[in-house]
C-alpha positions in Angstrom: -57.8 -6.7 -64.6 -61.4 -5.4 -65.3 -62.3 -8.3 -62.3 -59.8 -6.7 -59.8 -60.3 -3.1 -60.8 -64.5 -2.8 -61.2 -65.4 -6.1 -59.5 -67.7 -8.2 -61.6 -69.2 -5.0 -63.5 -68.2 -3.2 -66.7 -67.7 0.6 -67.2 -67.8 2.7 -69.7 -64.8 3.1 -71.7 -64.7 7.1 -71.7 -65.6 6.8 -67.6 -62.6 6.9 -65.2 -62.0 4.4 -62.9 -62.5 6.3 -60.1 -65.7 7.8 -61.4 -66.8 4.2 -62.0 -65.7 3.2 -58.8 -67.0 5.6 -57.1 -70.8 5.1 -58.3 -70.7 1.7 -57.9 -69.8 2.3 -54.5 -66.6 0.1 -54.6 -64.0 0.9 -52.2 -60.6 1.8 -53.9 -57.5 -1.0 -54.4 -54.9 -0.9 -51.9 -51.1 -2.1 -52.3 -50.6 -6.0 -50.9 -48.0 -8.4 -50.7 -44.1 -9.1 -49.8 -42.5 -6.9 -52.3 -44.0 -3.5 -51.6 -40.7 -2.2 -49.6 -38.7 -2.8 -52.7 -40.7 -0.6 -55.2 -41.3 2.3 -52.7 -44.9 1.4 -51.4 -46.3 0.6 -48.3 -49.2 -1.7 -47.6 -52.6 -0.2 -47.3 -52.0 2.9 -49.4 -54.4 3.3 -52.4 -53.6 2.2 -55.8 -54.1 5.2 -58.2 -55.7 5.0 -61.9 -51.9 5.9 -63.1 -50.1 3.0 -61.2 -52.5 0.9 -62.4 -52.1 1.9 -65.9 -48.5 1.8 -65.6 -47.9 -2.0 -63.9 -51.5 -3.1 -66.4 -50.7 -1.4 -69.1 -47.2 -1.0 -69.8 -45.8 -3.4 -67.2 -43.3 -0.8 -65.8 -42.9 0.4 -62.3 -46.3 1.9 -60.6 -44.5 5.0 -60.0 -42.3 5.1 -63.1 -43.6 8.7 -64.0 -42.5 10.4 -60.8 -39.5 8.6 -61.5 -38.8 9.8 -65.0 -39.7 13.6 -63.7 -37.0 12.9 -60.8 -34.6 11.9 -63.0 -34.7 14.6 -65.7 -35.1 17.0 -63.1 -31.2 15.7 -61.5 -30.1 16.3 -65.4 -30.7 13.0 -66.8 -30.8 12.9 -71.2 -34.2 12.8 -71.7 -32.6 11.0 -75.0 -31.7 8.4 -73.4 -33.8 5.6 -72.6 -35.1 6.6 -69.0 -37.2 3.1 -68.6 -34.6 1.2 -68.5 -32.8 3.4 -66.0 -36.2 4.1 -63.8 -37.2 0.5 -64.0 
């Protein structure tokens, strides 16, 4: 990820990625490929910090936050497990 997200460089841990991107003058990802009309996004728009985070990090949906809030706002149990049901 650190080769797709900062190029060949390294950041400092406590640095956003956009900070970091930004100095290094690096332009910011953008959303590619087949499946984008399935999860919601369209090719060419900018991949934020959080989707990354979200599909890197916790291999869940890049927009599995917004999501969540949708779904507990229409009166979803928060108790109930809301990544299977966001997912």
């Amino acid at each position: 990820m650190r080769g797709v997200a900062f190029g060949d460089g390294h950041r400092p841990g406590v640095q956003a990625l956009k900070d970091a991107q930004e100095t290094a003058a690096l332009l910011p990802g953008v959303w590619l490929g087949r499946g984008l009309a399935a999860l919601g996004l369209t090719a060419g728009q900018t991949v934020t910090e959080g989707q990354m985070e979200l599909v890197y990090g916790g291999g869940r949906h890049p927009d599995a936050d917004r999501m969540e809030r949708e779904l507990l706002a229409d009166g979803a149990d928060p108790g109930h497990s809301l990544s299977r049901t966001a997912g």
